[in-house]
N, C-alpha and C positions, 0 to 999 in steps of 0.2 A: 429426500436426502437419504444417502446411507453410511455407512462406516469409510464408506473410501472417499466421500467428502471430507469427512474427518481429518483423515490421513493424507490429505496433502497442504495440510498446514504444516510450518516451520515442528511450533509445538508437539506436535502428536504422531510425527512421519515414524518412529521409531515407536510406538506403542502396537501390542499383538491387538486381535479382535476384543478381545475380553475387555482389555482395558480402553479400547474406545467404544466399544457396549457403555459402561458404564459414563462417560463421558457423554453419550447420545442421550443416555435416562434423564441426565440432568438438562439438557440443554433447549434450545427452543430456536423455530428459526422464524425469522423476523422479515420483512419483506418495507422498503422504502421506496419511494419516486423520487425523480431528479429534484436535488435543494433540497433535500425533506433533511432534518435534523435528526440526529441519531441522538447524541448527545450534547451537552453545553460544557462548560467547562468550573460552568458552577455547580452544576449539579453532585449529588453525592455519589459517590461511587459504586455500583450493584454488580458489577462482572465486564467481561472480555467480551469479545466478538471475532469470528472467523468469517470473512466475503466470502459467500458461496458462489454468487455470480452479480456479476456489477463491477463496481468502481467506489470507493469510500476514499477521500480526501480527511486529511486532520490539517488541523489548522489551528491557529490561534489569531485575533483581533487587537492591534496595536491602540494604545489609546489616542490616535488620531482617527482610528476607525477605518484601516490599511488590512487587510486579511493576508498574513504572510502562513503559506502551505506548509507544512514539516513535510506529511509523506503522503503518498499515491497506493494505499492498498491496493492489492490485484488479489482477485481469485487463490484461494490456499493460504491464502497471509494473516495473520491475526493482527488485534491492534487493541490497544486500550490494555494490553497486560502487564505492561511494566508497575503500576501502581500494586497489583499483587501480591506482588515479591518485594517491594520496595518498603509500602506497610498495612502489611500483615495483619497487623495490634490495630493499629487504625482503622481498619477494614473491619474485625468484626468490633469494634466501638462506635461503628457508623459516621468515624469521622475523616474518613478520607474522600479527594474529591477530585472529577475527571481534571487531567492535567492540560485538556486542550478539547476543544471543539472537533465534531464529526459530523460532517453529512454523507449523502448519496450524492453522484455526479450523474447517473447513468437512472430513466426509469426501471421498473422491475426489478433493483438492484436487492440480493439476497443475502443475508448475513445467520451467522448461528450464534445467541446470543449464549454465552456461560455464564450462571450470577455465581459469585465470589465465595457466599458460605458454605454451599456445596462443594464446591470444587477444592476449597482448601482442607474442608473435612475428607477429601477421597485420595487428596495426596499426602495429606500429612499421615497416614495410616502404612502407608507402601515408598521409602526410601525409595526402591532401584526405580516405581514409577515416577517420581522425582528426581531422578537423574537426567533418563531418557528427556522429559519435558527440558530442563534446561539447556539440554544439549541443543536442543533444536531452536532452545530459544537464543542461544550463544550466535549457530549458524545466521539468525533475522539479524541481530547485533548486527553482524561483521557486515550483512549488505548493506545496512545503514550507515556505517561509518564510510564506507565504500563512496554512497552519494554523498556526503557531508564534504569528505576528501575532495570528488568532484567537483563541487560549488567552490572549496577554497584554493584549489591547485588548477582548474580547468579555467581557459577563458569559455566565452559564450558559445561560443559556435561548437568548441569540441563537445562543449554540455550539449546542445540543442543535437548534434554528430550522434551523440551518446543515447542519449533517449531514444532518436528515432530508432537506434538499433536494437535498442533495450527494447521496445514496444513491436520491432518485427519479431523478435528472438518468443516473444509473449505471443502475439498471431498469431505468426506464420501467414498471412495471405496475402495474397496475389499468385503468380506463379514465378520460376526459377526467373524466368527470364524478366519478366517487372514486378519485381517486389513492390508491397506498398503496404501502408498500415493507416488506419481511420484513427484520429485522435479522439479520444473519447471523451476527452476533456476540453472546456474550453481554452483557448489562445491566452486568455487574462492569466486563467488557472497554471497553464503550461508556464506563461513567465516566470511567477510566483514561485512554482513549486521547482525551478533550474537557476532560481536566484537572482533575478533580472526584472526588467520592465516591459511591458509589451509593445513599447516603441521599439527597443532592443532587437527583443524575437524576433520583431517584421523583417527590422533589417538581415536581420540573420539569417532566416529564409531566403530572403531575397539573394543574399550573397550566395547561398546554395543552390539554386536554381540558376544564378548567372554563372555558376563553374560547373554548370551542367552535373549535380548530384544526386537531385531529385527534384519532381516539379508537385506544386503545392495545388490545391484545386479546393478549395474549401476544406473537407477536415479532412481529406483523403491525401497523403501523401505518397505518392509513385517514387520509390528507390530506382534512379538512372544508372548508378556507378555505384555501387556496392563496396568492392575492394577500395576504389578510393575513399567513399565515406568512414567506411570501417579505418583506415589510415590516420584521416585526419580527427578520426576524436580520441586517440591514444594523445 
């Protein structure tokens, strides 16, 4: 790992070298396999985490024992920091507690782990270096509202539209001419986290492949029509 892992989380993209020096002194990176538990949501609180490389799912478990996804970390994204800033006082009295479940989707999946009473002791010393953090943490905000919107304004296919686009835009592979992107998650996972059921998805693929959009092949998805896809998930 180096500083410019760092730096391309939401968090820290606006901090000089100095100040993610110091951010690296403290930190630790942490390394999971696929289903491996990160954290529970009972557990107490001890710090943040940045996906270095992998895939990190958050979730929480209904009391019918239903796993519904909140969000899909990707590489540069932080996750578990809203408790934080949220409480503080709680935090160092050892009584605050994760707000949701985390695992790994993907093996070798890499995370940089931040525990909490360092990190609150290095910003509360440097205002403007607590601006910068917020700001970037305002930008993670607004994509997450962004999907929330999606789920409650989008029907299913412009969601499923959306993703797949969202997740070449994250690639980039295949080439110009057949785009395509490996889902890295599972199909159960994918419903969950677009707000749907996996009978849903099926169909929904299906209907995309029958309007000639893209063709499905197990977790590898081949983009046919581009400009039309990009169309119909507006």
């Amino acid at each position: 790992m180096d500083l410019k892992d760092i730096a391309k989380s939401y968090m820290f993209a606006s901090l000089n070298d100095e100040e993610l020096l110091e951010i690296e002194k403290i930190s630790k990176v942490k390394i999971y396999n696929k289903s491996e538990s990160i954290f529970f949501d009972t557990e107490p609180y001890s710090g943040f985490y940045i996906v270095l490389k992998g895939l990190v799912k958050i979730f929480k478990i209904s009391k019918d024992g239903k796993e519904h996804i909140l969000h899909l970390i990707n590489p540069g994204n932080s996750f578990a920091e809203v408790p934080l800033f949220e409480n503080s006082e709680k935090i160092l009295s050892d009584e605050a507690k994760y707000p949701a479940n985390a695992s790994a989707t993907e093996d070798y999946t890499q995370v940089l782990f931040i525990p909490s009473r360092p990190f609150l002791e290095f910003v509360e010393s440097n205002n403007k270096l607590l601006l910068k953090i917020i700001s970037g943490f305002a930008k993670r905000m607004r994509t997450l509202t962004l999907h929330i919107e999606d789920i409650a304004l989008k029907d299913v296919v412009k969601r499923v539209a959306g993703y797949i686009l969202s997740e070449y835009k994250i690639q980039q592979s295949g080439s110009s001419v057949n785009p395509s992107i490996e889902l890295n998650i599972s199909k159960n996972d994918l419903a969950s986290y677009i707000g749907t059921i996996p009978e849903t998805l099926s169909r929904t693929f299906k209907k995309l492949q029958e309007d000639d959009l893209v063709v499905v092949n197990g977790s590898v998805i081949q983009i046919t029509d581009l400009k039309k896809l990009q169309k119909l998930s507006l």
